[in-house]
Structure formats: C-alpha cells, structure tokens
DRENROVEX-692518 format. One record per atom (N, C-alpha, C, O): residue number from 1; residue in three letters; atom name; x, y, z negated. Coordinates in nm, 2 decimals, padded with zeros to 4 digits, always signed. Example, Ala and Ser with C-alpha at 12.3 -4.5 7.8 and 13.67 -1.06 7.14 Angstrom:
% DRENROVEX-692518
<r><num>1</num><residu>ALA</residu><atome>N</atome><east>+01.32</east><north>-00.57</north><up>-00.78</up></r>
<r><num>1</num><residu>ALA</residu><atome>CA</atome><east>+01.23</east><north>-00.45</north><up>-00.78</up></r>
<r><num>1</num><residu>ALA</residu><atome>C</atome><east>+01.32</east><north>-00.33</north><up>-00.78</up></r>
<r><num>1</num><residu>ALA</residu><atome>O</atome><east>+01.42</east><north>-00.33</north><up>-00.85</up></r>
<r><num>2</num><residu>SER</residu><atome>N</atome><east>+01.28</east><north>-00.22</north><up>-00.71</up></r>
<r><num>2</num><residu>SER</residu><atome>CA</atome><east>+01.37</east><north>-00.11</north><up>-00.71</up></r>
<r><num>2</num><residu>SER</residu><atome>C</atome><east>+01.29</east><north>+00.00</north><up>-00.79</up></r>
<r><num>2</num><residu>SER</residu><atome>O</atome><east>+01.34</east><north>+00.11</north><up>-00.80</up></r>
This chain:
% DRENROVEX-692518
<r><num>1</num><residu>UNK</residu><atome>N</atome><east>+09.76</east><north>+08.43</north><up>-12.12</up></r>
<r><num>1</num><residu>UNK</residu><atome>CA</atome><east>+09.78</east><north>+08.36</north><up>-11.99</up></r>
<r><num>1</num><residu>UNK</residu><atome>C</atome><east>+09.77</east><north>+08.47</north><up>-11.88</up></r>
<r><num>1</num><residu>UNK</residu><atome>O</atome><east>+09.68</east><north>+08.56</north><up>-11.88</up></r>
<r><num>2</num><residu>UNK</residu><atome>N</atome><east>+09.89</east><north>+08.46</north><up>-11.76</up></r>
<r><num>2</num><residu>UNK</residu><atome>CA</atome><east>+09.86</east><north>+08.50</north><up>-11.68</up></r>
<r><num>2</num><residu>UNK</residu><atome>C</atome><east>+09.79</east><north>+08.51</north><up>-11.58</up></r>
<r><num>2</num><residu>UNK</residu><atome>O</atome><east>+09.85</east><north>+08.43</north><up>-11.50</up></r>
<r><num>3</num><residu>UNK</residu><atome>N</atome><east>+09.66</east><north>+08.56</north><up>-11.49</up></r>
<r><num>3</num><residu>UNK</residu><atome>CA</atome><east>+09.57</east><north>+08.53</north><up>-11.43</up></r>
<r><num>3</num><residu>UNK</residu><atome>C</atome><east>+09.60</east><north>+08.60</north><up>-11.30</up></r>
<r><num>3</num><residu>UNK</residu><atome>O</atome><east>+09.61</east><north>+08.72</north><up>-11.29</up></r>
<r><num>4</num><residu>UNK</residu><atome>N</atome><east>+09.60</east><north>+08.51</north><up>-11.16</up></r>
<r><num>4</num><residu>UNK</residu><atome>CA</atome><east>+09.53</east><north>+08.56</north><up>-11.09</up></r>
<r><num>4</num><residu>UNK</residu><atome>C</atome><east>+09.39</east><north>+08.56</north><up>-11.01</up></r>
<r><num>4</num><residu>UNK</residu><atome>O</atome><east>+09.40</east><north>+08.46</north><up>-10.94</up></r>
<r><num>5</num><residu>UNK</residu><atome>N</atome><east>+09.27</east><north>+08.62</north><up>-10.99</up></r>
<r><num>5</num><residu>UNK</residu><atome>CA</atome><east>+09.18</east><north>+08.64</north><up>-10.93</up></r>
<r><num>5</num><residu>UNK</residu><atome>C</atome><east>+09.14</east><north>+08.67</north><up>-10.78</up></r>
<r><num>5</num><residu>UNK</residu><atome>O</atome><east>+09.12</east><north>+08.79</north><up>-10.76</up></r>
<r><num>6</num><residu>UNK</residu><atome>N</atome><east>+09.12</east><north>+08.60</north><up>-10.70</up></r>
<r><num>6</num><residu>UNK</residu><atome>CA</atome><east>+09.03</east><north>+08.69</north><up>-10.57</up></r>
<r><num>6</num><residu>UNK</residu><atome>C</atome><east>+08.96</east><north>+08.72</north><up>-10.55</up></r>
<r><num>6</num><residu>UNK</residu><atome>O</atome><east>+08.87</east><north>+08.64</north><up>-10.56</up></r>
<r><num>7</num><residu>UNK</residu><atome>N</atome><east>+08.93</east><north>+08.86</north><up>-10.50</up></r>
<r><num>7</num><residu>UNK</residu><atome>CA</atome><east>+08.81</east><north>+08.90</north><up>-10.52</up></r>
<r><num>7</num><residu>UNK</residu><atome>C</atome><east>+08.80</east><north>+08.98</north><up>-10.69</up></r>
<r><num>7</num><residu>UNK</residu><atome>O</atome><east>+08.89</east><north>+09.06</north><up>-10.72</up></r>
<r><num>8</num><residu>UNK</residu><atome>N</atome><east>+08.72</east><north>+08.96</north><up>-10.75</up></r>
<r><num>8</num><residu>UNK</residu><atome>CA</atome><east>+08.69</east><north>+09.01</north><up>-10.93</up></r>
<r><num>8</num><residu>UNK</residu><atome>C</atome><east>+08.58</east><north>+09.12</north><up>-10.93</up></r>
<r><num>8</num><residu>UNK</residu><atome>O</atome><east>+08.52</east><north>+09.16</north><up>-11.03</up></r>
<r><num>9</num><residu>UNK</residu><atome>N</atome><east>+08.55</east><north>+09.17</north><up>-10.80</up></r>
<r><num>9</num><residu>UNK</residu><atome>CA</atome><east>+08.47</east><north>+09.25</north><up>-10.80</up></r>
<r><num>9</num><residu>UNK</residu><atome>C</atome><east>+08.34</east><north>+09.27</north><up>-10.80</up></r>
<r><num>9</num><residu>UNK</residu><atome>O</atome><east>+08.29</east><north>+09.39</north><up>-10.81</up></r>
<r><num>10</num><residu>UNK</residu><atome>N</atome><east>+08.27</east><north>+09.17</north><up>-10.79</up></r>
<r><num>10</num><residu>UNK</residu><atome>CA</atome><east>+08.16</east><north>+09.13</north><up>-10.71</up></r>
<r><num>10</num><residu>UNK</residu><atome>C</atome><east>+08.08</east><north>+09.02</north><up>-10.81</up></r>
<r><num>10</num><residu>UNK</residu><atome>O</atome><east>+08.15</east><north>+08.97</north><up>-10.90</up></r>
<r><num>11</num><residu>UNK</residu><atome>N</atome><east>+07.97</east><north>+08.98</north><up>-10.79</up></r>
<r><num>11</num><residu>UNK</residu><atome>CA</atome><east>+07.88</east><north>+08.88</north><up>-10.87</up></r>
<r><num>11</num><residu>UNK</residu><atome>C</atome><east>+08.00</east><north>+08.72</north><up>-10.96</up></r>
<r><num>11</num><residu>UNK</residu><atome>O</atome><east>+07.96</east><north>+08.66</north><up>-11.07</up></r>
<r><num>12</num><residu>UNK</residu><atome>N</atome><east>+08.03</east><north>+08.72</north><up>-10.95</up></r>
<r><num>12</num><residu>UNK</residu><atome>CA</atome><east>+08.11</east><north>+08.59</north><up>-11.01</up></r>
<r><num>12</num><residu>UNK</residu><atome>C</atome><east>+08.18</east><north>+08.60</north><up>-11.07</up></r>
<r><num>12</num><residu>UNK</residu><atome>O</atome><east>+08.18</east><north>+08.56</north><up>-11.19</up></r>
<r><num>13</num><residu>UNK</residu><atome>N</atome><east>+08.32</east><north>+08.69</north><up>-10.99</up></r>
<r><num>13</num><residu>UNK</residu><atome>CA</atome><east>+08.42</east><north>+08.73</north><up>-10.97</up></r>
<r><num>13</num><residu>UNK</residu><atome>C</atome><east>+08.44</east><north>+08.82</north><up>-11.10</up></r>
<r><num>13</num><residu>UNK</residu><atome>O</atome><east>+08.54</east><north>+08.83</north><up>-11.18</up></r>
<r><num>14</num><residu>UNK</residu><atome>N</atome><east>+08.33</east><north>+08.89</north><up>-11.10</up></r>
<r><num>14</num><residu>UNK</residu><atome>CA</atome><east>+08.30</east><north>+09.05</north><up>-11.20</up></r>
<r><num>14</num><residu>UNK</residu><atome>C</atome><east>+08.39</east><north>+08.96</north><up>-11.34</up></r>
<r><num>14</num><residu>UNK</residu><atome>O</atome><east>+08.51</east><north>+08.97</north><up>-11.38</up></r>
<r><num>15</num><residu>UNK</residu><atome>N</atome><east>+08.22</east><north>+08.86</north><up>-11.38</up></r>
<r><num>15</num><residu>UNK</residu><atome>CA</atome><east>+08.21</east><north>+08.77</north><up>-11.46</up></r>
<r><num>15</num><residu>UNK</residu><atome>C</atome><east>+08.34</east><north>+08.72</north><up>-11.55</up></r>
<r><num>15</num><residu>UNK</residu><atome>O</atome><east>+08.35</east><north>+08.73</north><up>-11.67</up></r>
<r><num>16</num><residu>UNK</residu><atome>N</atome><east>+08.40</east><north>+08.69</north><up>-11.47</up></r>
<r><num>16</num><residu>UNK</residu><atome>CA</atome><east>+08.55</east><north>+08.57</north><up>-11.47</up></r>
<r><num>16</num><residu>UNK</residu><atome>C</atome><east>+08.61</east><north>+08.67</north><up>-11.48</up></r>
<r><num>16</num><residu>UNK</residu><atome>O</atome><east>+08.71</east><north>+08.62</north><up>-11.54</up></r>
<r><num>17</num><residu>UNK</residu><atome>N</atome><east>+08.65</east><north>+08.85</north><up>-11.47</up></r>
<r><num>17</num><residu>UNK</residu><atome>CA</atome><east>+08.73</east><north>+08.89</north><up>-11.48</up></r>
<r><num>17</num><residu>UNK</residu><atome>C</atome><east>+08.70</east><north>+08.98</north><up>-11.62</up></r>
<r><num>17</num><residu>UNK</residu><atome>O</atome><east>+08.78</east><north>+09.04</north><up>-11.69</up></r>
<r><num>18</num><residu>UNK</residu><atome>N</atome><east>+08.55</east><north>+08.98</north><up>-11.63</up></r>
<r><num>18</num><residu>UNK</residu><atome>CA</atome><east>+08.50</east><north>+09.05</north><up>-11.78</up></r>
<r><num>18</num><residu>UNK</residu><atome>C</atome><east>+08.58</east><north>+08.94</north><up>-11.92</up></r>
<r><num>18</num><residu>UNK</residu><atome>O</atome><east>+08.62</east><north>+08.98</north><up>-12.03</up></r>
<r><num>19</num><residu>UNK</residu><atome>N</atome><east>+08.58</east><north>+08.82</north><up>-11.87</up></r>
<r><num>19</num><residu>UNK</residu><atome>CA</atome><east>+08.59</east><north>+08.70</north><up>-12.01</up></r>
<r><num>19</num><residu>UNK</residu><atome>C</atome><east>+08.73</east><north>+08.72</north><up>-11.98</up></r>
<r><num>19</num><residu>UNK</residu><atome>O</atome><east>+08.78</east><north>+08.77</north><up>-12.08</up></r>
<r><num>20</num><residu>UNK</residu><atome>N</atome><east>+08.81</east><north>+08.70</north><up>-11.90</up></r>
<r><num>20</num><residu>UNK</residu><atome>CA</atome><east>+08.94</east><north>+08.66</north><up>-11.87</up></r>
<r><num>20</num><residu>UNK</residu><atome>C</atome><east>+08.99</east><north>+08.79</north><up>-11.97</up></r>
<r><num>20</num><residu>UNK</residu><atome>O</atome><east>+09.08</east><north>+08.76</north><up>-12.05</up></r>
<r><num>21</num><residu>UNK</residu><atome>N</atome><east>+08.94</east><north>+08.94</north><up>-11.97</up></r>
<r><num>21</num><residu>UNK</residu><atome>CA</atome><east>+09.04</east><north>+09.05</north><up>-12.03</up></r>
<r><num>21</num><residu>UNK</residu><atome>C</atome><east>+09.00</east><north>+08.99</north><up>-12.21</up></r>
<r><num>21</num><residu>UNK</residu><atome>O</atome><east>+09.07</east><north>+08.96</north><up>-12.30</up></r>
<r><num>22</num><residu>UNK</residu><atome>N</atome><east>+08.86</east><north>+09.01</north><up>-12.19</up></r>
<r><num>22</num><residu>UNK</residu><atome>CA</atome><east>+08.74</east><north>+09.01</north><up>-12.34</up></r>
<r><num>22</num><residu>UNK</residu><atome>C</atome><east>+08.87</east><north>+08.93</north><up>-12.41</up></r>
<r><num>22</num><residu>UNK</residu><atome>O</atome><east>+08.95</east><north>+08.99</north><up>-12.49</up></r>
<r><num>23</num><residu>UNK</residu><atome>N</atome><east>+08.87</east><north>+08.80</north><up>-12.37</up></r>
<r><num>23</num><residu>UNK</residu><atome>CA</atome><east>+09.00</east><north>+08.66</north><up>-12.40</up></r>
<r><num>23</num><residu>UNK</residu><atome>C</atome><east>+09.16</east><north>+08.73</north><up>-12.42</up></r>
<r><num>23</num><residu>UNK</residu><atome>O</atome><east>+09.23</east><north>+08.70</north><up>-12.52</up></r>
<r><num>24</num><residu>UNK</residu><atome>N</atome><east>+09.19</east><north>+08.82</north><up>-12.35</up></r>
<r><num>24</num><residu>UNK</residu><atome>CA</atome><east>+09.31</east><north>+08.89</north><up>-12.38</up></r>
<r><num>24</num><residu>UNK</residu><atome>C</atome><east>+09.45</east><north>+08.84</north><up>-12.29</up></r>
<r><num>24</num><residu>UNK</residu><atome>O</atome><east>+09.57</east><north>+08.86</north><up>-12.30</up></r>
<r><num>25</num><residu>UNK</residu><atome>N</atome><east>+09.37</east><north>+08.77</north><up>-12.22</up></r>
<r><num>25</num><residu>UNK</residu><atome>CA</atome><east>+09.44</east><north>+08.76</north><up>-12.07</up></r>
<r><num>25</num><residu>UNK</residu><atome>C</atome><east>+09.49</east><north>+08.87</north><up>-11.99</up></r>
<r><num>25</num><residu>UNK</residu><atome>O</atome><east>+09.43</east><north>+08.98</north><up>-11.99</up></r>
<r><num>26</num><residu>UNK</residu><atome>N</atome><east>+09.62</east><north>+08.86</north><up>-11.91</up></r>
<r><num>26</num><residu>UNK</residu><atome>CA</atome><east>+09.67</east><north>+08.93</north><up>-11.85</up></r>
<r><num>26</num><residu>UNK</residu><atome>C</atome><east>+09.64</east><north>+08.93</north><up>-11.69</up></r>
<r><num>26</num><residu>UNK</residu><atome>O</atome><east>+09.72</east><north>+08.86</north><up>-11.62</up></r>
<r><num>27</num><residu>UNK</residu><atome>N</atome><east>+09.56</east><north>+09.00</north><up>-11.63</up></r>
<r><num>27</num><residu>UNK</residu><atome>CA</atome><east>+09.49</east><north>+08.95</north><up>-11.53</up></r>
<r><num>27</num><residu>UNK</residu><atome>C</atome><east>+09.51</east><north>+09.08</north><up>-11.40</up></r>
<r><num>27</num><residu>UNK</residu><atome>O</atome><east>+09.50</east><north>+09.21</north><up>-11.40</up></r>
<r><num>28</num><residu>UNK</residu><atome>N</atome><east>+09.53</east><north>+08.96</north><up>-11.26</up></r>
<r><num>28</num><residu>UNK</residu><atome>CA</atome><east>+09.56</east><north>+09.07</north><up>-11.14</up></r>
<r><num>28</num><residu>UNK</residu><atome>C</atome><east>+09.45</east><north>+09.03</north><up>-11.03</up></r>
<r><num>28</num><residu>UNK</residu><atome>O</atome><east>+09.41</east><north>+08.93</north><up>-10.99</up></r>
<r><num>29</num><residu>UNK</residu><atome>N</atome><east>+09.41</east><north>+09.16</north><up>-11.00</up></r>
<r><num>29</num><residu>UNK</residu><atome>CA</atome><east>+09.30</east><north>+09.13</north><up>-10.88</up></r>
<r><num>29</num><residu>UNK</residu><atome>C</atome><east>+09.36</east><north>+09.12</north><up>-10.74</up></r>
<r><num>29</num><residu>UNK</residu><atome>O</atome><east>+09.45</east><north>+09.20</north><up>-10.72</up></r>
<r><num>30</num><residu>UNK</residu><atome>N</atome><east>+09.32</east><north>+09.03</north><up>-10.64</up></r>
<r><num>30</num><residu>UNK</residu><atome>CA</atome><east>+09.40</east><north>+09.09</north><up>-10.52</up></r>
<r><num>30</num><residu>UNK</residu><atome>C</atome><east>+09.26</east><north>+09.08</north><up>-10.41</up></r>
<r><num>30</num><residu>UNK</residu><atome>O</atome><east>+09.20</east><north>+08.98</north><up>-10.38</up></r>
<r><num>31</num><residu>UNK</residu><atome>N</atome><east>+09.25</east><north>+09.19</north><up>-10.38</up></r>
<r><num>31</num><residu>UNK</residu><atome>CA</atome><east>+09.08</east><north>+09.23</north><up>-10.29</up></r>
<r><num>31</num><residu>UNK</residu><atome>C</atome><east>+09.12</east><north>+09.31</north><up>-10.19</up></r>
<r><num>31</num><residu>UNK</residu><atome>O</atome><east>+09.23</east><north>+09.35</north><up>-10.16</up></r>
<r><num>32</num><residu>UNK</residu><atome>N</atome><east>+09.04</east><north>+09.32</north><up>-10.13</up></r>
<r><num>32</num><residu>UNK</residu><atome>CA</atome><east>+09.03</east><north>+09.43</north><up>-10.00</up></r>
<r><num>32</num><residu>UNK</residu><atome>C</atome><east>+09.04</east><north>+09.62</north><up>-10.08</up></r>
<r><num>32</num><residu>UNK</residu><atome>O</atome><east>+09.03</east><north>+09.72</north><up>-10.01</up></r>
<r><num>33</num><residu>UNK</residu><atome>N</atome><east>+09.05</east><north>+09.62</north><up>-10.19</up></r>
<r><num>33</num><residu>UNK</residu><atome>CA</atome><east>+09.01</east><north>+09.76</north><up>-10.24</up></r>
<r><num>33</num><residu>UNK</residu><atome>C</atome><east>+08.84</east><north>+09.82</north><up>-10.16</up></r>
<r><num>33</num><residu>UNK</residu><atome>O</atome><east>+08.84</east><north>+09.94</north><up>-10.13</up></r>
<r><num>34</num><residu>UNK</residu><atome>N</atome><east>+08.75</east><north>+09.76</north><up>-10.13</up></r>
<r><num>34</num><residu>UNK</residu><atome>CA</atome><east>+08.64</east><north>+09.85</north><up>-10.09</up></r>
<r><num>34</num><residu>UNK</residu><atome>C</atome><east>+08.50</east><north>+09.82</north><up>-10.18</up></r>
<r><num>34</num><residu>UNK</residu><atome>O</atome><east>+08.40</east><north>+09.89</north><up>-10.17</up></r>
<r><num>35</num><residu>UNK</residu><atome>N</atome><east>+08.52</east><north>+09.72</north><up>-10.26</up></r>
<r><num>35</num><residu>UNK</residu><atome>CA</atome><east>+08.39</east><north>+09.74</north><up>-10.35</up></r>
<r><num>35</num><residu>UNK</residu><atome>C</atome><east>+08.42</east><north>+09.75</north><up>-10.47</up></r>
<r><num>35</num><residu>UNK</residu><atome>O</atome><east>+08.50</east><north>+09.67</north><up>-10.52</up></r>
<r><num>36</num><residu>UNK</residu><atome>N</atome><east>+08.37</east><north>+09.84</north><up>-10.55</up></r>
<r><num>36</num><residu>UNK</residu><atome>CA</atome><east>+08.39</east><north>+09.90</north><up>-10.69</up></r>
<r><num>36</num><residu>UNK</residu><atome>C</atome><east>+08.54</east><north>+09.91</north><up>-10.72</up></r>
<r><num>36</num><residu>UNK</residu><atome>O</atome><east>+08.58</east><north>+09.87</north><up>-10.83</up></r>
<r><num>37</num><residu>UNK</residu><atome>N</atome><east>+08.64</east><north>+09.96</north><up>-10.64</up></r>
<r><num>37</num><residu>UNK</residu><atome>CA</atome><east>+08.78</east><north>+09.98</north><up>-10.67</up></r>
<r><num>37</num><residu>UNK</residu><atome>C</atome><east>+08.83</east><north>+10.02</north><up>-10.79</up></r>
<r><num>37</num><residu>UNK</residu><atome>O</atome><east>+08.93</east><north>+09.98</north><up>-10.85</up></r>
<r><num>38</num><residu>UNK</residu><atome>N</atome><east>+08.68</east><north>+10.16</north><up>-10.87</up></r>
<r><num>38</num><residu>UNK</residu><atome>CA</atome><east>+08.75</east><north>+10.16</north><up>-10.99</up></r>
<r><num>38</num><residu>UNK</residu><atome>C</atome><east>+08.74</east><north>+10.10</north><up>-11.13</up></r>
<r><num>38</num><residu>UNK</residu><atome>O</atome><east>+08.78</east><north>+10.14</north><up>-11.23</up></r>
<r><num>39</num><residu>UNK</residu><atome>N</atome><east>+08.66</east><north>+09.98</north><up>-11.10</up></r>
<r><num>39</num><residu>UNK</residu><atome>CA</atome><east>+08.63</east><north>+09.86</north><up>-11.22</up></r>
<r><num>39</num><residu>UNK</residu><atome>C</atome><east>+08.77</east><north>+09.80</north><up>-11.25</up></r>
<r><num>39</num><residu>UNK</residu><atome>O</atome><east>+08.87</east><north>+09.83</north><up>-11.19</up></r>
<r><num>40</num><residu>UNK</residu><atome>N</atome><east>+08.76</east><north>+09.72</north><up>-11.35</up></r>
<r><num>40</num><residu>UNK</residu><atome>CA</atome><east>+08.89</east><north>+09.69</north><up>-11.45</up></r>
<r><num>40</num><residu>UNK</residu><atome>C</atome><east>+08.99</east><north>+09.80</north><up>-11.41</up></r>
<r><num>40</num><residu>UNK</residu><atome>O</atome><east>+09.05</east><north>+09.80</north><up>-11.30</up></r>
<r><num>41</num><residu>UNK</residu><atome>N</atome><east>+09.02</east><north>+09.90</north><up>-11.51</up></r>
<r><num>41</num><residu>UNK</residu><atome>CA</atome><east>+09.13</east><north>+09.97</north><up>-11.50</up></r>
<r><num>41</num><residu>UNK</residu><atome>C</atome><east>+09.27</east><north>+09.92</north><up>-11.55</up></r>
<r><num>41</num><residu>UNK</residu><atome>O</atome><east>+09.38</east><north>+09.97</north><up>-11.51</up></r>
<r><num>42</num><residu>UNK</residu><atome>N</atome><east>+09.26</east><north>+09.81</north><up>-11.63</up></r>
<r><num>42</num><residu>UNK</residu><atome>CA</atome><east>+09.37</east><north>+09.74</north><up>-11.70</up></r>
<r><num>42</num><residu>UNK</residu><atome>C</atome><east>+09.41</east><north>+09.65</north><up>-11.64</up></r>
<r><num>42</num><residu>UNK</residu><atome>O</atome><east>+09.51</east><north>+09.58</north><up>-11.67</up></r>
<r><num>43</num><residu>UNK</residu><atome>N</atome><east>+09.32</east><north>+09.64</north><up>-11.53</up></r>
<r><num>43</num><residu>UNK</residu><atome>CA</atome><east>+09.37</east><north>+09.52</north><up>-11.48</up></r>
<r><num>43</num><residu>UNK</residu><atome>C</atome><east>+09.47</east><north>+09.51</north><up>-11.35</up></r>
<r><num>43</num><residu>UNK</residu><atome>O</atome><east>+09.42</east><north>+09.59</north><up>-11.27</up></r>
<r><num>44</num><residu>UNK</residu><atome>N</atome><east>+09.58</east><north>+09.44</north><up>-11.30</up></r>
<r><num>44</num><residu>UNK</residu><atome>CA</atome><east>+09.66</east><north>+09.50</north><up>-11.19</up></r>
<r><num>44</num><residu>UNK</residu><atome>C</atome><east>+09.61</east><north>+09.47</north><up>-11.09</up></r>
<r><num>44</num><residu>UNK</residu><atome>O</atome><east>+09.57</east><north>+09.35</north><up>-11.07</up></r>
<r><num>45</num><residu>UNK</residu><atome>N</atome><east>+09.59</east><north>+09.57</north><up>-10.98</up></r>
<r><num>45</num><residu>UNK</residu><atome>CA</atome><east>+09.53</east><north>+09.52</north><up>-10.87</up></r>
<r><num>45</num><residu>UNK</residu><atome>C</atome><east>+09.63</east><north>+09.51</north><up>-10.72</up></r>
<r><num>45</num><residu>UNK</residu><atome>O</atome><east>+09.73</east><north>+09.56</north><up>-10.75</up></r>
<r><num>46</num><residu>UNK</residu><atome>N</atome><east>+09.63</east><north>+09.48</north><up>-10.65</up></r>
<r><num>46</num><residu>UNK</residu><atome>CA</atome><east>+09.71</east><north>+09.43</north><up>-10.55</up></r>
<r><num>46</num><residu>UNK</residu><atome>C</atome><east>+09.57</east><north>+09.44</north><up>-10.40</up></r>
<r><num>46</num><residu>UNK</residu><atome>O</atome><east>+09.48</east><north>+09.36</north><up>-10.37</up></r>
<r><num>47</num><residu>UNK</residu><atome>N</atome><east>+09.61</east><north>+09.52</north><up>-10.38</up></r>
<r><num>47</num><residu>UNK</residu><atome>CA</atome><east>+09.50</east><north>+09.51</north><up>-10.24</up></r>
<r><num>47</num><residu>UNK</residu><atome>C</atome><east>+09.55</east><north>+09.46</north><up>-10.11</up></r>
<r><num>47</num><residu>UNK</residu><atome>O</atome><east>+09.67</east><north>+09.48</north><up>-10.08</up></r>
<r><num>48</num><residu>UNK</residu><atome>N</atome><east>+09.47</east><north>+09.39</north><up>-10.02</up></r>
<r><num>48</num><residu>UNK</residu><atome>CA</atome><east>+09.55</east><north>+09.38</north><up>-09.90</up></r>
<r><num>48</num><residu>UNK</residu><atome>C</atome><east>+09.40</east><north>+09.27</north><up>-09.83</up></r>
<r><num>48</num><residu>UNK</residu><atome>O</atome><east>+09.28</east><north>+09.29</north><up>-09.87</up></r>
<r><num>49</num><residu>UNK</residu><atome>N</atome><east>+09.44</east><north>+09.17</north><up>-09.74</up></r>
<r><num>49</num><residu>UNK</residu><atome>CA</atome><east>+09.37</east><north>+09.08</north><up>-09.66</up></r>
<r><num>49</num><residu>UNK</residu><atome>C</atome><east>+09.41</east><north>+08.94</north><up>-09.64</up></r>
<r><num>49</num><residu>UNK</residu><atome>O</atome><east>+09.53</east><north>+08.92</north><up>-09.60</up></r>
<r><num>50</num><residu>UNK</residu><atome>N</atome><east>+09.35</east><north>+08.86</north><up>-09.66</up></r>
<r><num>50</num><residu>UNK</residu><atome>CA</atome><east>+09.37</east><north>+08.72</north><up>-09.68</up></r>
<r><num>50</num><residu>UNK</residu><atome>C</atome><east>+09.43</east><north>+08.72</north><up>-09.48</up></r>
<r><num>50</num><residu>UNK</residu><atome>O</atome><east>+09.54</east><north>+08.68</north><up>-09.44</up></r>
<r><num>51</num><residu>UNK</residu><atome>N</atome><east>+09.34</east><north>+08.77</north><up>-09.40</up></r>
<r><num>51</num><residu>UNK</residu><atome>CA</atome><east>+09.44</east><north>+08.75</north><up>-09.25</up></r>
<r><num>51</num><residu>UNK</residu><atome>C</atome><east>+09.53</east><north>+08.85</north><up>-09.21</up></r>
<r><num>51</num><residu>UNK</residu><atome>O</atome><east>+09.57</east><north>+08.87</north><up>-09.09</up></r>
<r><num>52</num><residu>UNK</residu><atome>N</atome><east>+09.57</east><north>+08.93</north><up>-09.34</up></r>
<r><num>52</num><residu>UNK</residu><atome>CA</atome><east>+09.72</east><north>+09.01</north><up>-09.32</up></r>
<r><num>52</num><residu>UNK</residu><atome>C</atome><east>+09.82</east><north>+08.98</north><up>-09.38</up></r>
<r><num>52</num><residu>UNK</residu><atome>O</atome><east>+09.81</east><north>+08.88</north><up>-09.45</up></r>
<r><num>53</num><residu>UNK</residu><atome>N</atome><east>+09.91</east><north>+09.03</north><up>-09.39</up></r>
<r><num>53</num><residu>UNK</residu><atome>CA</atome><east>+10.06</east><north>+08.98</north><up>-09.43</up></r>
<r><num>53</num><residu>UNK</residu><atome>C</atome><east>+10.04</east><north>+08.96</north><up>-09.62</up></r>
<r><num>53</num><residu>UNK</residu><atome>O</atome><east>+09.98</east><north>+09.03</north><up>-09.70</up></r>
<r><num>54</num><residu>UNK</residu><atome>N</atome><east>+10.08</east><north>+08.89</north><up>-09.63</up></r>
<r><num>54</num><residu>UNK</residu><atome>CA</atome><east>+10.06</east><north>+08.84</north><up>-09.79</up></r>
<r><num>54</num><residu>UNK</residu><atome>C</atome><east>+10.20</east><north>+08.85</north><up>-09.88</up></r>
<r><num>54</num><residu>UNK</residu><atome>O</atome><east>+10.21</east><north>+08.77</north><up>-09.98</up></r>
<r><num>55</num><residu>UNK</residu><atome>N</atome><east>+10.29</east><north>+08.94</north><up>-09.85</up></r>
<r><num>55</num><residu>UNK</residu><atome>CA</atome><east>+10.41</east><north>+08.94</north><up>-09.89</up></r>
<r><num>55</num><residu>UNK</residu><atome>C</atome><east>+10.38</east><north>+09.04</north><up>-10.02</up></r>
<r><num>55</num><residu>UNK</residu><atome>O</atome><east>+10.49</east><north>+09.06</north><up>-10.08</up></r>
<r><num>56</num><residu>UNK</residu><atome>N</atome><east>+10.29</east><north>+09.09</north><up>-10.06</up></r>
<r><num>56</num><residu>UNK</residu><atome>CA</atome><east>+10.22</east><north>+09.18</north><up>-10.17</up></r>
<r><num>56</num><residu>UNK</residu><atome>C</atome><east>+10.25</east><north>+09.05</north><up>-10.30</up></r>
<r><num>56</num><residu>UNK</residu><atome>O</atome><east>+10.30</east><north>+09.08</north><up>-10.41</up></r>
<r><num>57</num><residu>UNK</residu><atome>N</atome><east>+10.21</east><north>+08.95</north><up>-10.26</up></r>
<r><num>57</num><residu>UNK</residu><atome>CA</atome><east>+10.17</east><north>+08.80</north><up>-10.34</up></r>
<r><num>57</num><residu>UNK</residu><atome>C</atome><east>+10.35</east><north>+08.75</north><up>-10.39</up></r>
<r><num>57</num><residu>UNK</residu><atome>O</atome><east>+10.37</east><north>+08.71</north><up>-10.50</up></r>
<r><num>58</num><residu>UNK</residu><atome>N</atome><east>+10.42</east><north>+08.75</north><up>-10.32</up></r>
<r><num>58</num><residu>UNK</residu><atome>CA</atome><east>+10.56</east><north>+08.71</north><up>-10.32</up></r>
<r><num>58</num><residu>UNK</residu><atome>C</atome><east>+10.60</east><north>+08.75</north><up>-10.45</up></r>
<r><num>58</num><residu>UNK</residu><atome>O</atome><east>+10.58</east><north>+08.87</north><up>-10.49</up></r>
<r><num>59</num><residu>UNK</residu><atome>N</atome><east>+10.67</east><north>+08.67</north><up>-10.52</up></r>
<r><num>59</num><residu>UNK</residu><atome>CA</atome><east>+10.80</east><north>+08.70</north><up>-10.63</up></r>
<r><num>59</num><residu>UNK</residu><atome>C</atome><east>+10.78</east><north>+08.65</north><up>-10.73</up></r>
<r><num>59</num><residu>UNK</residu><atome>O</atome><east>+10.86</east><north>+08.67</north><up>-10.82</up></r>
C-alpha cells in the first residue's frame, strides 16, 4: 500500500511510519524537513508547508 504521512517525525507520527515500512508499505513523508530529517531513509520525503504552495503534492 501506498502511504502518505504528515509529519512522521515526531512522537506518533515516528510510530505509524516505523509499522507502515516494518508492514512493507511504500511510504512518503511530507514535513517541514527540520526535525530528525535524517530518519526513514527509505522512505520518500517531500518537504514543504501546509501555508505554502502545495504543488510538491500534485500528480
């Protein structure tokens, strides 16, 4: 399954993105890039801001 996540970095987020790969899920982060940037390496990340342009999200 493909996943996406907001956030993933942080108390919950971590959580739900540890089971989601563990599971063998295909999984994308889309965060601010400023806490623990270099956690899940496998996983695709997409940085940006929920009050900036969101065209990162498109396609």
């Amino acid at each position: 399954m493909r996943l996406l996540i907001i956030g993933g970095t942080r108390f919950l987020g971590r959580a739900l993105v540890e089971d989601a790969l563990a599971r063998g899920h295909e999984v994308t982060l889309f965060n601010r890039g400023q806490t623990n940037p270099e956690l899940f390496p496998e996983a695709e990340k997409i940085h940006g801001d929920r009050d900036g342009g969101l065209s990162a999200l498109e396609g």
